[in-house]
Backbone as a printed PyTorch tensor [residue, N CA C, xyz], in Angstrom:
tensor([[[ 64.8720, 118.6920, 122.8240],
         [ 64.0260, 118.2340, 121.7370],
         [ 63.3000, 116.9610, 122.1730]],

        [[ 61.8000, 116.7770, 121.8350],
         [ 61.2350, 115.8410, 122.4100],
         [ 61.6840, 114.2710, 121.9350]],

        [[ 61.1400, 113.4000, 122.3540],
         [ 61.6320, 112.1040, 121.5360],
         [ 60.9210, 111.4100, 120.7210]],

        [[ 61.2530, 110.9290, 119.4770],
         [ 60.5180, 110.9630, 119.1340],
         [ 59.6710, 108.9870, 119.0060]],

        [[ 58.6910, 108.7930, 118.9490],
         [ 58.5560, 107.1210, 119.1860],
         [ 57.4590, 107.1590, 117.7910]],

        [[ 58.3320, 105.3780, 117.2810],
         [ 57.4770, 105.0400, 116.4770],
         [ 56.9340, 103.9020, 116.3850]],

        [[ 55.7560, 103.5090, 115.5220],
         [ 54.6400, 102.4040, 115.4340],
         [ 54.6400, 102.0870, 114.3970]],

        [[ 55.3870, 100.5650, 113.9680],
         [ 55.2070,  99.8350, 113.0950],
         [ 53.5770,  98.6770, 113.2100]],

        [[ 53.2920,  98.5660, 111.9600],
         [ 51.9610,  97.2060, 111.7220],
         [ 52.3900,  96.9320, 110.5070]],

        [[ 52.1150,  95.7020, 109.9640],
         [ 51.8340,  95.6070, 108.5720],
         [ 50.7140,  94.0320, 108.3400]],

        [[ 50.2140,  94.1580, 107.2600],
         [ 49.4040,  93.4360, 106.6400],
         [ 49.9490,  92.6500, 105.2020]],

        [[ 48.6630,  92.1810, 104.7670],
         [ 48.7530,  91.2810, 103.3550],
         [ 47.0430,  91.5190, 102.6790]],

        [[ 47.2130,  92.1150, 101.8610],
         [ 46.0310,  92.5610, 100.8170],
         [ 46.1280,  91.5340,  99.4110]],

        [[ 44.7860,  90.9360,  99.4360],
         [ 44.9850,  90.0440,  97.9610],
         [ 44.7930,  90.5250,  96.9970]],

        [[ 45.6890,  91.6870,  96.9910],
         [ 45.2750,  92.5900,  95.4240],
         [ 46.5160,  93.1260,  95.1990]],

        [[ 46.5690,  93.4610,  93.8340],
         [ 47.8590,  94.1050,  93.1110],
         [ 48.0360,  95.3990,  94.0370]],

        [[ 49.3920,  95.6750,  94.1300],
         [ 49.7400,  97.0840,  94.5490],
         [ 48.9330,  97.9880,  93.9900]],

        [[ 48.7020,  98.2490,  92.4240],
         [ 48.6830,  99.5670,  91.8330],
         [ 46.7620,  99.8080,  92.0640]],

        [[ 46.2740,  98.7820,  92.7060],
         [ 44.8550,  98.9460,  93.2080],
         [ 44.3910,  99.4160,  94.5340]],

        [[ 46.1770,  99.4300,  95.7270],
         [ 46.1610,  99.6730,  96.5400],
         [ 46.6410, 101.0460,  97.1310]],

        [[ 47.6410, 101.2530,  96.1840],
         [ 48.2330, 102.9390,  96.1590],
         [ 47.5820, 104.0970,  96.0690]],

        [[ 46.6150, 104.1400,  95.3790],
         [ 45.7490, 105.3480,  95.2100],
         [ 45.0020, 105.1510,  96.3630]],

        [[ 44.5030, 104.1240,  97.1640],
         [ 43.7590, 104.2280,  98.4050],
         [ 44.7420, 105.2220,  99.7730]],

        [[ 46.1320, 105.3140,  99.7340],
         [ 46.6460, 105.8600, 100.8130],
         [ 47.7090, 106.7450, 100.0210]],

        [[ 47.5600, 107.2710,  98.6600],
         [ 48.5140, 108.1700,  98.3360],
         [ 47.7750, 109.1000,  98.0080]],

        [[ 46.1800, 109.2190,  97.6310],
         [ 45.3150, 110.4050,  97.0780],
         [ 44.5240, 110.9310,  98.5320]],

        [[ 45.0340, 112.0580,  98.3280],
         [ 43.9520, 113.1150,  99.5090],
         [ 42.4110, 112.3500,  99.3320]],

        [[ 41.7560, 112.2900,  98.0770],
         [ 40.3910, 112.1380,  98.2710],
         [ 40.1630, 110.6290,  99.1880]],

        [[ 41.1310, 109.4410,  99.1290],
         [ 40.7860, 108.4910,  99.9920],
         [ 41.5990, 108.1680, 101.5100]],

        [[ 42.3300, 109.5630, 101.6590],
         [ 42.6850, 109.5670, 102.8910],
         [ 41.8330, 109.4730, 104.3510]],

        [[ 40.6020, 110.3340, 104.2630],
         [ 40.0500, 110.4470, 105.2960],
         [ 39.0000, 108.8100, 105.3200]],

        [[ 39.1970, 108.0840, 103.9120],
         [ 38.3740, 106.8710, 104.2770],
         [ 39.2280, 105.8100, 104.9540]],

        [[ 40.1460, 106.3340, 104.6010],
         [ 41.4020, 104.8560, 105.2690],
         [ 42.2640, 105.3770, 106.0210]],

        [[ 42.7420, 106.2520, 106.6820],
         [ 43.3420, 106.7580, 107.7670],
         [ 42.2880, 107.3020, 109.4510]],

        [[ 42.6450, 106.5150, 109.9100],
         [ 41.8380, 106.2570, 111.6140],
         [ 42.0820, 107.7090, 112.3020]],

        [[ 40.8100, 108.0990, 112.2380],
         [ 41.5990, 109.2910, 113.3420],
         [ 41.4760, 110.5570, 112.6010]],

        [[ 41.3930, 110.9630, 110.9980],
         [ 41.4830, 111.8570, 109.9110],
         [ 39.9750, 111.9830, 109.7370]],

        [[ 39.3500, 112.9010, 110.5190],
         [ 37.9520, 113.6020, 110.0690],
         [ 37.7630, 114.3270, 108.5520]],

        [[ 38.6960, 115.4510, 108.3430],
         [ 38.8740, 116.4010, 107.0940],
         [ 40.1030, 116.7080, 106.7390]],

        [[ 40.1070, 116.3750, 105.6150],
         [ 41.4010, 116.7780, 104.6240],
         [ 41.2260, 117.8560, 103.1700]],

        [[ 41.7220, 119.0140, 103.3120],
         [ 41.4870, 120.1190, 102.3530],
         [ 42.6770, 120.7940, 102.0610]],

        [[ 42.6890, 120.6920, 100.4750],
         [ 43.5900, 121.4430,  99.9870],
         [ 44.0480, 122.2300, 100.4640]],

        [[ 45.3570, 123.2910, 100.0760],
         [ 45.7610, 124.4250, 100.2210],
         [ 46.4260, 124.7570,  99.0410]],

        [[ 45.9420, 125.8900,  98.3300],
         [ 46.1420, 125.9050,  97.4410],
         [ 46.1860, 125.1250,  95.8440]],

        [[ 46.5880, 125.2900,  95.3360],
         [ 46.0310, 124.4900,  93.9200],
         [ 46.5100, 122.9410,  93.6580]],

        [[ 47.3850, 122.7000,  94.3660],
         [ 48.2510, 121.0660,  94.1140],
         [ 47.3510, 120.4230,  95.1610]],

        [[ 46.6990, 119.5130,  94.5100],
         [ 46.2840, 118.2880,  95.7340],
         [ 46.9000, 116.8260,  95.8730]],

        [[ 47.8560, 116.6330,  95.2930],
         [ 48.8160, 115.5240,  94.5840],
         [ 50.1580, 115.7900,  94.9670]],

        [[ 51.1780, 114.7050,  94.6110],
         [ 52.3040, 114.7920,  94.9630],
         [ 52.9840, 115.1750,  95.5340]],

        [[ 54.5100, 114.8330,  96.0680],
         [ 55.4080, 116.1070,  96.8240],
         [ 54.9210, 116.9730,  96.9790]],

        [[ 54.7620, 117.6240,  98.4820],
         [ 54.6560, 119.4480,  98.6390],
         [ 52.7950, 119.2990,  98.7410]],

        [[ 51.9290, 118.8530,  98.2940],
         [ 50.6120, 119.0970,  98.2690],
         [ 50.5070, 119.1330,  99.3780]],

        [[ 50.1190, 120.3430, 100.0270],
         [ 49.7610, 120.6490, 101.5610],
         [ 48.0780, 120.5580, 101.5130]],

        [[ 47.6980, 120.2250, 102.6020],
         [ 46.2630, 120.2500, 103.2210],
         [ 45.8570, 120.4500, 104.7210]],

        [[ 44.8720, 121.5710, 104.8820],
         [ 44.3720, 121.4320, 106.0070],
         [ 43.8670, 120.2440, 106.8440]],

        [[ 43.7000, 120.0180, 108.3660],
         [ 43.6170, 118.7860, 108.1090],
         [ 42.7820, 118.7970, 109.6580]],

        [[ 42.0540, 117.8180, 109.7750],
         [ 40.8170, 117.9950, 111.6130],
         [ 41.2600, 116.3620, 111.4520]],

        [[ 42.1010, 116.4610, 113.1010],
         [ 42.3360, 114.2840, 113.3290],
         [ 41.7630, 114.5810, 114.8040]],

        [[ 41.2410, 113.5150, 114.9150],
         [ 40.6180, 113.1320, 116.2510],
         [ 41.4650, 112.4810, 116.8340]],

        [[ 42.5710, 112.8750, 117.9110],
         [ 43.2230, 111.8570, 118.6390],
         [ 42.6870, 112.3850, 120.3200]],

        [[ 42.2390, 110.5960, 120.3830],
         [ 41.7560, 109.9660, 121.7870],
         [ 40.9040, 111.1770, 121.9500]],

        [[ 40.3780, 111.6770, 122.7290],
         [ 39.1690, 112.2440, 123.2470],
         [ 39.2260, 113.9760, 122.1030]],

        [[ 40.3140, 113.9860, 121.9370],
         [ 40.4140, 115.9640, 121.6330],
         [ 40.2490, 115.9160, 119.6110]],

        [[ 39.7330, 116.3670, 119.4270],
         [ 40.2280, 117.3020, 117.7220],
         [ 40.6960, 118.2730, 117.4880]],

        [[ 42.1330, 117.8360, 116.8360],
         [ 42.7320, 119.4130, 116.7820],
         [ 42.9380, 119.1690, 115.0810]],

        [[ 43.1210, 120.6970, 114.7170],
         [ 44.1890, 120.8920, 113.2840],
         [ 45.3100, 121.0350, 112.9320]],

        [[ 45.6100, 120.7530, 111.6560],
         [ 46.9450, 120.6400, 111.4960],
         [ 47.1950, 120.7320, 110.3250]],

        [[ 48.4430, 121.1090, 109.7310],
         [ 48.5970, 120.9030, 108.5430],
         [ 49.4980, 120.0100, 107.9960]],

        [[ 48.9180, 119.0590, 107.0430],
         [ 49.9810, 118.2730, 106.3200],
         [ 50.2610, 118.3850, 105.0780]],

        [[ 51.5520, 117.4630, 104.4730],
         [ 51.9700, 117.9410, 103.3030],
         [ 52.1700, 116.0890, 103.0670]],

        [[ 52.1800, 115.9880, 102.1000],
         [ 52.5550, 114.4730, 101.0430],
         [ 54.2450, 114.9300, 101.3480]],

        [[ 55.4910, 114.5090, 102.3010],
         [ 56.1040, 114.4990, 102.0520],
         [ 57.7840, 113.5090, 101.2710]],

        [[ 56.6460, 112.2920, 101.0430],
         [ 57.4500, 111.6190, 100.2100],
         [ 56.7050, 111.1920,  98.9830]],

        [[ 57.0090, 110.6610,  97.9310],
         [ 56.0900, 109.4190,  97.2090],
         [ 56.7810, 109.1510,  95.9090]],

        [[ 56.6540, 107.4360,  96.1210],
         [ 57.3050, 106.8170,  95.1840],
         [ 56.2230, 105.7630,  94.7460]],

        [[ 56.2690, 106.3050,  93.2980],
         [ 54.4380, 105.5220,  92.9580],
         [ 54.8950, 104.2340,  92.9390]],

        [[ 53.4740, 103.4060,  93.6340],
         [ 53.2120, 102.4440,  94.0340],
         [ 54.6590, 101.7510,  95.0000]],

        [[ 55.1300, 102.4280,  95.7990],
         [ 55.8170, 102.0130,  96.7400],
         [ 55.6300, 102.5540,  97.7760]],

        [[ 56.0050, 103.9500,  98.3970],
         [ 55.5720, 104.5220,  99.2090],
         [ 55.2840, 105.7130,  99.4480]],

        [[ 54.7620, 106.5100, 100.3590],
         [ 53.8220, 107.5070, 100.7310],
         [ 53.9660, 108.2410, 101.7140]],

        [[ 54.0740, 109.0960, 102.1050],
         [ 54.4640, 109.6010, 103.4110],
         [ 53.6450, 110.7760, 103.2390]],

        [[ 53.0620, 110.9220, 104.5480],
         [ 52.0600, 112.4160, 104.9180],
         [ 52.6500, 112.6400, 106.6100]],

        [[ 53.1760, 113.8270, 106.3050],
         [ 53.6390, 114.8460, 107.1500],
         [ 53.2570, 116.2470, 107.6870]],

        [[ 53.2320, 115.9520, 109.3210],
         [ 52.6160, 117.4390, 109.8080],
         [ 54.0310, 118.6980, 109.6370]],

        [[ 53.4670, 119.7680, 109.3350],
         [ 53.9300, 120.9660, 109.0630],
         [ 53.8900, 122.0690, 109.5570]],

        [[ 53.6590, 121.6230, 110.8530],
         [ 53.3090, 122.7980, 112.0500],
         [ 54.6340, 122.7500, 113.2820]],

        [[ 54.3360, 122.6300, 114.0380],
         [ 55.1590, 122.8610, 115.3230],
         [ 55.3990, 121.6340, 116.2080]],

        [[ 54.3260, 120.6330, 115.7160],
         [ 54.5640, 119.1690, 115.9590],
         [ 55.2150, 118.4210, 115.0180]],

        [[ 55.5930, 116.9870, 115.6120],
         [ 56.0020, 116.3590, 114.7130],
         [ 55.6520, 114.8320, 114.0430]],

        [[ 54.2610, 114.9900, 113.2380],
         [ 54.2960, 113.2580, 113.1650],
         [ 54.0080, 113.3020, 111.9830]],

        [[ 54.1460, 111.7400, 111.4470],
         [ 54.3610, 111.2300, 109.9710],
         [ 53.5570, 110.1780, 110.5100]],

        [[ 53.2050, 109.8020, 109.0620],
         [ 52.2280, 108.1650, 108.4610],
         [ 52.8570, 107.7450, 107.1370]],

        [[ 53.5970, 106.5260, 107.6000],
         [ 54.0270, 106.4450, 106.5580],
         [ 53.2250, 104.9280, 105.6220]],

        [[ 53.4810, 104.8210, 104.5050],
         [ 52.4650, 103.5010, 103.8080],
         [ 53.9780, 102.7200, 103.2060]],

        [[ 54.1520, 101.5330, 102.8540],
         [ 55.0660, 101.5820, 101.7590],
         [ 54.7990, 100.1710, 101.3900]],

        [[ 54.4710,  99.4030, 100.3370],
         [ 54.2270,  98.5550,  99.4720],
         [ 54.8080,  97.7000,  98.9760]],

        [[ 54.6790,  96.1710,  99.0660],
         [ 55.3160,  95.8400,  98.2260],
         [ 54.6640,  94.4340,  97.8510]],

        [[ 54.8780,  94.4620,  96.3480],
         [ 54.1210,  93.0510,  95.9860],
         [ 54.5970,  92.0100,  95.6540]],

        [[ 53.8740,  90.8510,  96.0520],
         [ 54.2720,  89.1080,  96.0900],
         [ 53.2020,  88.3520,  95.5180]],

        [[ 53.2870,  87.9350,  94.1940],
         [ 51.9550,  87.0860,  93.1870],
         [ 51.1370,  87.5780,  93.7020]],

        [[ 50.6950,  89.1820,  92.9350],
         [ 49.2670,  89.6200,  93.8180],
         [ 49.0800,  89.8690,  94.5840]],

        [[ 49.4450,  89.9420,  95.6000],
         [ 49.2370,  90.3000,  97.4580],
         [ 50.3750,  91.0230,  97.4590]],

        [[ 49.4780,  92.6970,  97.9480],
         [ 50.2780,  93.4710,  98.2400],
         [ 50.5930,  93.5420,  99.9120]],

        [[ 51.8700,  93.4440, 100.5820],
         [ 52.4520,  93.8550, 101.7330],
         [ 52.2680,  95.1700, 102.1060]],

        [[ 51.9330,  95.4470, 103.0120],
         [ 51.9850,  96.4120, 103.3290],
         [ 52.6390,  96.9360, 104.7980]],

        [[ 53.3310,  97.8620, 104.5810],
         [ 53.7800,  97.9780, 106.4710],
         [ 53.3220,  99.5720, 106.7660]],

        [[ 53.0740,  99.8750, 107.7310],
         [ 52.3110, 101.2690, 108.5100],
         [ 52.8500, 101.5510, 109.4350]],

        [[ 54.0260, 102.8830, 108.9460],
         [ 54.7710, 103.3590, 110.1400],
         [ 54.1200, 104.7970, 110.7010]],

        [[ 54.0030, 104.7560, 111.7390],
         [ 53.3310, 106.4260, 112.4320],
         [ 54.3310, 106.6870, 113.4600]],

        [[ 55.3810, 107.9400, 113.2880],
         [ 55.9420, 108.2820, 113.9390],
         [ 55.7030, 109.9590, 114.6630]],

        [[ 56.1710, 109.9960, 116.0960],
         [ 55.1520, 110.9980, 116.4090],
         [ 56.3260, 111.2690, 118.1260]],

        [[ 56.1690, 112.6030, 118.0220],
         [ 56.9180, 113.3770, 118.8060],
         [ 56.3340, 112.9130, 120.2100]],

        [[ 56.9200, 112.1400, 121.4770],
         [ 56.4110, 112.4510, 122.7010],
         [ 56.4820, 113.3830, 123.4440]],

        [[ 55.3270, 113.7050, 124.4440],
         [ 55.7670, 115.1370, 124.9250],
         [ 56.4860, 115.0870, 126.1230]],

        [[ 57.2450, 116.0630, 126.3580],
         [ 58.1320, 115.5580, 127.5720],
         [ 57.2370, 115.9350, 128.8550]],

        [[ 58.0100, 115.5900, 130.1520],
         [ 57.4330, 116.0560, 131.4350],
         [ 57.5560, 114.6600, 131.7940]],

        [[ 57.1970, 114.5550, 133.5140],
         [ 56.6860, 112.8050, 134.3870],
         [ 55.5610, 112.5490, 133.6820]],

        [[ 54.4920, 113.5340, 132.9670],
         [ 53.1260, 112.8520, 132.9340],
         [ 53.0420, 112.4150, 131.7530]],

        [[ 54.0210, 112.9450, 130.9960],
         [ 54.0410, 112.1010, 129.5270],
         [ 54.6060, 111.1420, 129.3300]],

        [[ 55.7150, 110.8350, 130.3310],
         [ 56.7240, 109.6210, 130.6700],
         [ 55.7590, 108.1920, 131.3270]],

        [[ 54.9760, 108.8720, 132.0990],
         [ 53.9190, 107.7930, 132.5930],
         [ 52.6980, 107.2950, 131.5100]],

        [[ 52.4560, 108.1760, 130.8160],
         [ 51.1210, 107.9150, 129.5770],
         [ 51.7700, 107.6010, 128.7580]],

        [[ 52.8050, 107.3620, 128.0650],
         [ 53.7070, 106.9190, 126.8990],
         [ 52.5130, 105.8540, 126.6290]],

        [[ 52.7920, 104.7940, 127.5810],
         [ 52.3750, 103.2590, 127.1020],
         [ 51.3890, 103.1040, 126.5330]],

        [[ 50.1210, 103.8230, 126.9580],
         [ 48.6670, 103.9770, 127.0230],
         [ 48.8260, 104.8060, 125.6860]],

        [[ 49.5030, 106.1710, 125.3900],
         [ 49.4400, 106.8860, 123.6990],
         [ 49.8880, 106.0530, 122.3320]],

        [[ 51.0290, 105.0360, 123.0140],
         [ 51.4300, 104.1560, 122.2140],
         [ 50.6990, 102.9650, 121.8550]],

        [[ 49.8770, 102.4740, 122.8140],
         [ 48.9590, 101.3350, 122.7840],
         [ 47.7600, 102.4410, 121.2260]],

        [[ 47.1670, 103.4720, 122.0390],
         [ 46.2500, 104.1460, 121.3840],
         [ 46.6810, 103.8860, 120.2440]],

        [[ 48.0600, 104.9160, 119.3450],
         [ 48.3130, 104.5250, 118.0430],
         [ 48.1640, 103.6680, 117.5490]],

        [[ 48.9480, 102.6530, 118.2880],
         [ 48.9980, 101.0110, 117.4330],
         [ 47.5150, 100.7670, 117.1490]],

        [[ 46.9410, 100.6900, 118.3130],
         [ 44.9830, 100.2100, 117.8690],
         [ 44.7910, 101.1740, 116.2320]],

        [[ 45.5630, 102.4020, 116.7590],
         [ 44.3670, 103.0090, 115.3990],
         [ 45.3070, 102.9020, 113.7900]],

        [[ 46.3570, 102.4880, 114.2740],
         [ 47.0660, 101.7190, 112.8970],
         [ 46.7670, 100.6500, 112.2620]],

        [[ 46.3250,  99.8930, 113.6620],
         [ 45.4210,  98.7520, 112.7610],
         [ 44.0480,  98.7650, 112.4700]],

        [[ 43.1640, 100.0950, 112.8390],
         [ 41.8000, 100.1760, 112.2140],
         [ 42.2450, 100.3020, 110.7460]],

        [[ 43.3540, 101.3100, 110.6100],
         [ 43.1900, 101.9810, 109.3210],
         [ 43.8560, 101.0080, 108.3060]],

        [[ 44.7340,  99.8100, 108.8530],
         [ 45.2330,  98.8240, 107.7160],
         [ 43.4430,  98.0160, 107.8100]],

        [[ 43.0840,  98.1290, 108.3740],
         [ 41.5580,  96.6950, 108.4520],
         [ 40.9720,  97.8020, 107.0420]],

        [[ 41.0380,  99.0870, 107.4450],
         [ 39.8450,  99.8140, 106.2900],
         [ 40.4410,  99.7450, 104.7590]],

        [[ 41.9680,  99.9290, 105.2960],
         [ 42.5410,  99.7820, 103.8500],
         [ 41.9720,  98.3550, 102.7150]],

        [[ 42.2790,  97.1460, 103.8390],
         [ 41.9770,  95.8710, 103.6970],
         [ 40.2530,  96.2420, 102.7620]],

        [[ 39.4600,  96.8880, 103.7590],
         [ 38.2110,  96.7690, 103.1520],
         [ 37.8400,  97.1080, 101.9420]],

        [[ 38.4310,  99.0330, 102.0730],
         [ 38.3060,  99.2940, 100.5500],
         [ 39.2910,  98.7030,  99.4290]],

        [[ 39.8490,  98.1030,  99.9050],
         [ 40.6690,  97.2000,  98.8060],
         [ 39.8930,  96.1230,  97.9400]],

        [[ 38.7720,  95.8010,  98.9630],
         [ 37.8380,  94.7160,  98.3710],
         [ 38.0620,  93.5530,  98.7360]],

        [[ 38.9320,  93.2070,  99.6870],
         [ 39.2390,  92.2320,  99.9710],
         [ 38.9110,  91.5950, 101.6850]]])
């Protein structure tokens, strides 16, 4: 089984949580604040909560592939989790928390490495990649937050 590595970031937004949650818990503002997320489309009739699966086109480093994810956690206005549902394995996770107004935020992306020497040697460089694009997507969060 591959291993799996993860990427913590977090920030400070000068705005209430409950202004910040719907930016990374609703499909419709996923593809504005997640780095890397070209298209996100329903499947089937739930586009919300637990279980809401969506088709999904992410651009990682040079290639676009598809995938499907599902909302597999959420605890309103705390945290969020979107999960692939295919044969790979990665998560984005959001989770919140507020201090007089300024919401915390931390951004975990965890994600299957692939095995072999050549994936053992590119680790650093896929891991560097993530982290950069964890922190585009806390800067966009930051933006559409208004802040």
């Amino acid at each position: 089984m591959p291993e799996m590595t993860t990427v913590r970031v977090n920030t400070r937004i000068p705005v209430a949580v409950p202004e910040v949650f719907p930016l990374v818990s609703r499909a419709e503002h996923a593809v504005a604040v997640i780095e890397g997320l070209e298209e996100l489309s329903p499947i089937g009739e739930q586009d919300a909560g637990v279980g809401a699966r969506f088709d999904a086109v992410l651009r990682l480093g040079p290639k676009t592939v598809s995938a499907q994810i599902e909302i597999a956690e959420l605890v309103e206005n705390r945290r969020v989790t979107w999960s692939s549902t295919g044969g790979d394995n990665r998560s984005i996770t959001f989770e919140l928390r507020e201090v007089e107004q300024i919401t915390a935020v931390r951004l975990t992306i965890a994600y299957e490495r692939p095995d072999g020497l050549g994936a053992i040697l590119l680790a650093p460089v896929v891991e560097e990649t993530v982290r950069s694009k964890a922190h585009h997507t806390l800067a966009r969060l930051r933006e559409l937050s208004g802040s």
